[in-house]
Backbone bond lengths (Angstrom), bond angles and torsions (degrees), N, CA, C in turn:
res aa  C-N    CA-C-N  psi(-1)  N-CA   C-N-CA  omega(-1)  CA-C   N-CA-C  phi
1 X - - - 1.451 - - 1.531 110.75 -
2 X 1.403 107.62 -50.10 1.367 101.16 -176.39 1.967 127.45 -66.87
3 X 1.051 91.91 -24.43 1.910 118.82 158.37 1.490 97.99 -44.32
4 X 1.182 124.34 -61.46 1.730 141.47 -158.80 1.452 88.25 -62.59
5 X 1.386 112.53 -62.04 1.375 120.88 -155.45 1.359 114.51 -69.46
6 X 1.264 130.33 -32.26 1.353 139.13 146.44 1.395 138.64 -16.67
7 X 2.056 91.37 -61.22 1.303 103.28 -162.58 1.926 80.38 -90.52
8 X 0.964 137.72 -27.17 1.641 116.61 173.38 1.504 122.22 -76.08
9 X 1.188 99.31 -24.68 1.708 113.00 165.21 1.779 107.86 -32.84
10 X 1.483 83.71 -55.11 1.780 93.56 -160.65 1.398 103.62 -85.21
11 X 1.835 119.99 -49.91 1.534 105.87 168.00 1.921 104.04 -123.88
12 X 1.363 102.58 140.38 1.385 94.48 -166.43 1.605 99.62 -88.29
13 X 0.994 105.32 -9.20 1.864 126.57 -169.21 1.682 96.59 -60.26
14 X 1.380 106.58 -43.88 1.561 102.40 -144.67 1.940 108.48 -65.14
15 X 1.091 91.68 163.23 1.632 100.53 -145.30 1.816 82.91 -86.58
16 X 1.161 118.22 170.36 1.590 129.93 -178.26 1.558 99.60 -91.84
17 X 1.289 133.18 26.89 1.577 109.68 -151.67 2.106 60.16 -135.15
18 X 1.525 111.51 -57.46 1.189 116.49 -176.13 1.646 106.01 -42.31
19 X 1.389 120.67 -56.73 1.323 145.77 169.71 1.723 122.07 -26.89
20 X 1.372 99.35 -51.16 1.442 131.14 -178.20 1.579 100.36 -65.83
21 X 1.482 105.29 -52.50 1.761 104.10 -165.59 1.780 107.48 -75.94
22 X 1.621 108.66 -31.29 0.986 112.70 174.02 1.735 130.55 -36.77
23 X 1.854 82.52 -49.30 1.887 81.12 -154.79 1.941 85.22 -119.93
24 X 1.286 119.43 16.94 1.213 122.82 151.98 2.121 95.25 84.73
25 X 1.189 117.49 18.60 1.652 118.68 -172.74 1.700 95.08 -99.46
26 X 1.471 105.04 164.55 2.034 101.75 -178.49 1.302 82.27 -86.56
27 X 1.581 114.34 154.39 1.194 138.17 153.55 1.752 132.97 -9.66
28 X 1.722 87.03 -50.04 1.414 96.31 -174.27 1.603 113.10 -76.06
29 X 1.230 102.49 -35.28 1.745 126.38 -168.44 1.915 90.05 -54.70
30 X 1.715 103.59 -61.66 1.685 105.48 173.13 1.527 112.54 -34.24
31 X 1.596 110.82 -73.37 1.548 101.36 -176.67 1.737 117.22 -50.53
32 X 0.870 113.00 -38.38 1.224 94.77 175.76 1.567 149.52 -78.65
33 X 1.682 90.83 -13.06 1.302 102.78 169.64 1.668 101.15 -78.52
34 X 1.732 122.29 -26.72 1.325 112.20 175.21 1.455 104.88 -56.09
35 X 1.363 116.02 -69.60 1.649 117.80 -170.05 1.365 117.43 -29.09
36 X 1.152 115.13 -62.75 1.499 145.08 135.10 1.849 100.75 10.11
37 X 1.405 107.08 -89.10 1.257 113.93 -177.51 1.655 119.59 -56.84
38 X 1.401 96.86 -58.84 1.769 99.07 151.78 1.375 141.29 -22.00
39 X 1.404 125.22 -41.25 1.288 159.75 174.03 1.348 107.78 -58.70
40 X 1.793 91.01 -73.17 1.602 88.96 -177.08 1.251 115.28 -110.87
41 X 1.513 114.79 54.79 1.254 116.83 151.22 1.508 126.23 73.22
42 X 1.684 104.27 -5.31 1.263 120.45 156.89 1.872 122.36 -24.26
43 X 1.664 83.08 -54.50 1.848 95.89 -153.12 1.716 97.14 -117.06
44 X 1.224 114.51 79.36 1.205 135.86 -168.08 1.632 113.32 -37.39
45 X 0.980 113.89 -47.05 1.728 126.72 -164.76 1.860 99.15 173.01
46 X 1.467 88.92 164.96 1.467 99.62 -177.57 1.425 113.67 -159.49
47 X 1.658 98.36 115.21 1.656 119.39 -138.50 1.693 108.69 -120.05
48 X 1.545 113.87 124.64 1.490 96.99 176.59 1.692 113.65 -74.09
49 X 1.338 125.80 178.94 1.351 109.14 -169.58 1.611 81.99 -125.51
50 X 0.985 123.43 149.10 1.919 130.44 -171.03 0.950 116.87 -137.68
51 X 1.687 154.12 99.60 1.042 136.90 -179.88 1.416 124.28 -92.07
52 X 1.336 111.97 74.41 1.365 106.07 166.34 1.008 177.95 164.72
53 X 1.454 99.36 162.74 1.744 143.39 142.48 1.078 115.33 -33.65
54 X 1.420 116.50 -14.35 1.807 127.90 -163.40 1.474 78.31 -92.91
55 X 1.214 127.02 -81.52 1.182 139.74 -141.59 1.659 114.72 -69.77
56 X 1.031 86.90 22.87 2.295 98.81 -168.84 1.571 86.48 83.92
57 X 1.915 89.36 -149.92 1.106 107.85 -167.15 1.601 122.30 -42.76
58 X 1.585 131.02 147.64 1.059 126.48 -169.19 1.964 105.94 -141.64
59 X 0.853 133.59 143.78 1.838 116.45 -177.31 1.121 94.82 -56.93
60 X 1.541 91.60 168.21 0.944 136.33 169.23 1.534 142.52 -88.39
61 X 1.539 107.55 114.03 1.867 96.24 -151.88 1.763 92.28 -102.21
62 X 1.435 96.92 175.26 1.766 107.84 -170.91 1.000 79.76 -159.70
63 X 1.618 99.37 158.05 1.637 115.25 170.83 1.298 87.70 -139.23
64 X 1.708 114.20 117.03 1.279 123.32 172.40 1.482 116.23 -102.54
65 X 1.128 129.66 145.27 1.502 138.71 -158.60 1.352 100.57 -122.82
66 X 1.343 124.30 90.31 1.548 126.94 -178.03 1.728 106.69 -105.64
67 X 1.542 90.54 140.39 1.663 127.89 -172.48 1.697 90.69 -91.12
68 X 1.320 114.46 130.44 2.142 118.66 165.88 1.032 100.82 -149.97
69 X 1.282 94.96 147.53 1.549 108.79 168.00 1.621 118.66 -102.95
70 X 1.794 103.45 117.61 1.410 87.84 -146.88 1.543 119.36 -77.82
71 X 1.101 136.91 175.76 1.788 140.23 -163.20 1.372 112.94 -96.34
72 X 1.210 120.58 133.98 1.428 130.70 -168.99 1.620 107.33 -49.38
73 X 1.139 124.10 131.61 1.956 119.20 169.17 1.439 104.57 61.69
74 X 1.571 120.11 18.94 1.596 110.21 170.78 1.318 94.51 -158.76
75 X 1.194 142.71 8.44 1.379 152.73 -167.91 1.686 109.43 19.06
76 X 1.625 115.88 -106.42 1.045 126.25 -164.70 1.962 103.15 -85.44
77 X 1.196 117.98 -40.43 1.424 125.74 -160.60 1.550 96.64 -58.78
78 X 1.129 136.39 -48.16 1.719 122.67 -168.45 1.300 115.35 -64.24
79 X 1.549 123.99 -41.42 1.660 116.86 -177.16 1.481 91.87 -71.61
80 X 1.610 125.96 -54.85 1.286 116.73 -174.45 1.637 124.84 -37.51
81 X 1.122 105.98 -32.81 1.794 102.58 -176.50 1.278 103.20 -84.38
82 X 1.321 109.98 -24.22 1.783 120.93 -159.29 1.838 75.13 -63.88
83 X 1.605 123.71 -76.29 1.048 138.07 -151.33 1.917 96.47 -42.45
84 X 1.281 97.30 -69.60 1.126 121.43 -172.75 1.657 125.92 -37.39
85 X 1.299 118.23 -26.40 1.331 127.80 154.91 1.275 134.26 -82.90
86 X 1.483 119.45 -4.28 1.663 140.53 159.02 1.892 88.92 -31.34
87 X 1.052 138.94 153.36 1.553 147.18 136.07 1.353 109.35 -45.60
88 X 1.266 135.81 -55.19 1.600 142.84 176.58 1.255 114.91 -48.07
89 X 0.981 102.52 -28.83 1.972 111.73 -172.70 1.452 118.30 -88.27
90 X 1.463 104.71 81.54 1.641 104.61 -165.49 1.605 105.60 -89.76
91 X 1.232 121.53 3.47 2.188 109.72 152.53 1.549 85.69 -168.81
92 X 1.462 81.88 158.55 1.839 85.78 -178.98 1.495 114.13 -140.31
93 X 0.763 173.35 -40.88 2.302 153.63 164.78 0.552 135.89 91.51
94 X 1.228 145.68 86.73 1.251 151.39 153.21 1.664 104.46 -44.52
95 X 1.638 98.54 109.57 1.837 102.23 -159.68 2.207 97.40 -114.39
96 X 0.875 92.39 154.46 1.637 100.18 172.87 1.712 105.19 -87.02
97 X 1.277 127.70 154.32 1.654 132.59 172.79 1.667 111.19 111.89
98 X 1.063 111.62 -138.76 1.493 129.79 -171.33 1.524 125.61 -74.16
99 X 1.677 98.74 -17.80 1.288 109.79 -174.09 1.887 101.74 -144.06
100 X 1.295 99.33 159.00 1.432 97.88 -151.45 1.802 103.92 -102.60
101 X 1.840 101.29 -19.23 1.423 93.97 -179.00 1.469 102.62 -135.32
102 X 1.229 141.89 178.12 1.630 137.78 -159.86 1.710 89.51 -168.23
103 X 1.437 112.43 112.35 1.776 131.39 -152.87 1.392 97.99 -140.20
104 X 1.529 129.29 116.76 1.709 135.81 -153.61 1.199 73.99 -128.64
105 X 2.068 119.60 99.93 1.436 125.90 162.69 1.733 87.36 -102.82
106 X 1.610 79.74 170.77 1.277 122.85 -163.46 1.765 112.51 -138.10
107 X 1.196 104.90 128.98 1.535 110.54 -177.32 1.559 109.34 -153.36
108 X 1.596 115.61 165.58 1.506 118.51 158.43 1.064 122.61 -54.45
109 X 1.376 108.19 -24.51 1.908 109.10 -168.46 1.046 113.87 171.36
110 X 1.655 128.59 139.74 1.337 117.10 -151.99 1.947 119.21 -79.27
111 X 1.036 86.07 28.58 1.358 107.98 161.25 1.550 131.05 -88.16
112 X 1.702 106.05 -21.26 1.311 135.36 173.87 1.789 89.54 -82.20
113 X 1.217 108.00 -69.75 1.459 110.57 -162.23 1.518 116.90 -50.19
114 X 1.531 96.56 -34.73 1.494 106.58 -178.76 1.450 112.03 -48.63
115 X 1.567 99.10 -61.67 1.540 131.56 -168.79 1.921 98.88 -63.77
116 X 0.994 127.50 -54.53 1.656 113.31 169.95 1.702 114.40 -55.86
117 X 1.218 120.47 -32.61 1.784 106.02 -175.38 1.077 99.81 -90.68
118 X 1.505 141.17 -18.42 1.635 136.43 177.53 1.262 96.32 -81.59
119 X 1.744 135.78 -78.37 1.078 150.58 -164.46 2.127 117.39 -56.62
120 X 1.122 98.89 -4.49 1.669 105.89 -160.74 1.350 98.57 -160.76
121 X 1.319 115.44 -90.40 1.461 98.84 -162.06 1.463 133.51 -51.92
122 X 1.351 106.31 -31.01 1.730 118.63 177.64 1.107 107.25 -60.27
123 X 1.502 119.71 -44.53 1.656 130.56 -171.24 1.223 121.05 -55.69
124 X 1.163 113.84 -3.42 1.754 120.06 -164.27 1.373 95.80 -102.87
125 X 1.869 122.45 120.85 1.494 124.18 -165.26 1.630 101.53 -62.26
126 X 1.290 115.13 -31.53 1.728 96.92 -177.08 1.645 123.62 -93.45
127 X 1.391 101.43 35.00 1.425 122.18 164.21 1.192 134.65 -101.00
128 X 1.397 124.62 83.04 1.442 123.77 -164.25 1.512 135.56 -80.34
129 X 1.700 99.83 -9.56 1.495 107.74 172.95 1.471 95.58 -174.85
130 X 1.147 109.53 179.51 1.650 130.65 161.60 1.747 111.14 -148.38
131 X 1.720 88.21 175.77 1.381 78.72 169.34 1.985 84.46 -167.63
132 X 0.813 105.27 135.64 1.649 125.77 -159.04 1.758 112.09 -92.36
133 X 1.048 129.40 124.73 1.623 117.11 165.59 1.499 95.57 -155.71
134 X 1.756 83.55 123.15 1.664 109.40 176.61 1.452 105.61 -73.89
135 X 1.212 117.80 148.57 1.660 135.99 -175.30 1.374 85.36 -97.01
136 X 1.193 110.05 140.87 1.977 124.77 -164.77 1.688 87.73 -132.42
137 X 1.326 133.00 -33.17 1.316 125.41 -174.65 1.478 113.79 -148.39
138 X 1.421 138.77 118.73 1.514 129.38 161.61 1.806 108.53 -71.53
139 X 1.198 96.79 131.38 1.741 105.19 156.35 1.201 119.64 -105.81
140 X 1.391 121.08 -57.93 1.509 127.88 179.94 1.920 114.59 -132.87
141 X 0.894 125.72 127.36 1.578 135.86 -160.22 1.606 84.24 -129.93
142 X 1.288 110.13 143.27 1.601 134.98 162.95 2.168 103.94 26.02
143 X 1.212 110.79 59.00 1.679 109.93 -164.93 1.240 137.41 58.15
144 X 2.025 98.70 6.87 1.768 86.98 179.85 1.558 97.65 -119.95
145 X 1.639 121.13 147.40 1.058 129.77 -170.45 2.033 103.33 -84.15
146 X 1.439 108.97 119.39 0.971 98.21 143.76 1.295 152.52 -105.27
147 X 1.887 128.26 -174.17 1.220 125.64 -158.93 1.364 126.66 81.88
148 X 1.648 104.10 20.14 1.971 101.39 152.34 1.561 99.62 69.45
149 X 1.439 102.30 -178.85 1.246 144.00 -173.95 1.537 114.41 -51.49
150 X 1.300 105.89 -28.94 1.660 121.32 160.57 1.510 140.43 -59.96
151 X 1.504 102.99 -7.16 1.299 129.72 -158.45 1.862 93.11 -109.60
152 X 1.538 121.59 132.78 0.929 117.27 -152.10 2.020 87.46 -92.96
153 X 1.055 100.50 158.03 1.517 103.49 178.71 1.438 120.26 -105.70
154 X 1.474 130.80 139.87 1.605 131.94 -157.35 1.644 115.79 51.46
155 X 1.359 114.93 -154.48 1.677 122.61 -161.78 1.874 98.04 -35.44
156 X 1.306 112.96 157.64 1.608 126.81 149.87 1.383 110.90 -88.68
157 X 1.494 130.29 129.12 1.220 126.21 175.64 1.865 121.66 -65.20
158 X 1.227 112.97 157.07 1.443 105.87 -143.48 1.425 86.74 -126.80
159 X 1.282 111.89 140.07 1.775 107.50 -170.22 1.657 103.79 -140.34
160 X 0.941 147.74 146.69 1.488 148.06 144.58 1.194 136.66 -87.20
């Protein structure tokens, strides 16, 4: 299974017949260990990744760093999901350091972003602070490098 999960990890496209020859299983045995995974929630969703930057304007990402105070017999997990199901809130963390959760929103413009941590996120009593930083450039998102053909391939050259 975990072989399966790998090779869709990297392309979710690839066909079960491709799958089959890969890891040497019949065809059918593949789909079903997919369904299988599907079912129980193994294989969450399966997402193209798009950059864009191609296309002009593209949203706007933030990485907000939220302060909670956590909830009696559920500690951190209840505001977290609470947070975490906003539309804006495209992954959310339970992070180690200064701040207790790490929330990658998404907006038209940081006028959106502004307007969700003033208007919403602050408002929630077990929210004790934030602290906001706009993403100015993507390089690499979920293992794939972006920025095309321009992007140098293997080691970075190392200079003194």
């Amino acid at each position: 299974m975990e072989e399966i999960l790998r090779i869709l990890e990297k392309n979710c496209r690839t066909d079960p017949s491709e799958i089959s020859e890969l890891t040497g299983l019949k065809e059918k045995e593949v789909r079903d260990l997919i369904s299988k995974a599907e079912e129980d929630k193994l294989i969450l969703s399966y997402k193209a990744q798009i950059d864009w930057g191609k296309l002009g304007d593209g949203p706007v990402l933030a990485i907000i760093e939220v302060k909670i105070a956590p909830q009696r017999d559920v500690g951190f997990d209840a505001i977290a999901m609470r947070i975490a199901r906003f539309p804006e809130v495209k992954s959310m963390h339970l992070v180690s350091g200064d701040y207790d959760l790490a929330a990658q929103v998404e907006g038209k413009n940081m006028y959106d972003i502004s307007n969700f941590v003033t208007n919403t996120l602050s408002t929630i009593d077990a929210v004790q602070g934030t602290s906001t930083r706009f993403v100015l450039k993507r390089y690499k998102e979920e293992g794939t490098l972006i920025g095309g053909d321009d992007m140098a391939e293997g080691r970075l050259p190392v200079s003194f």
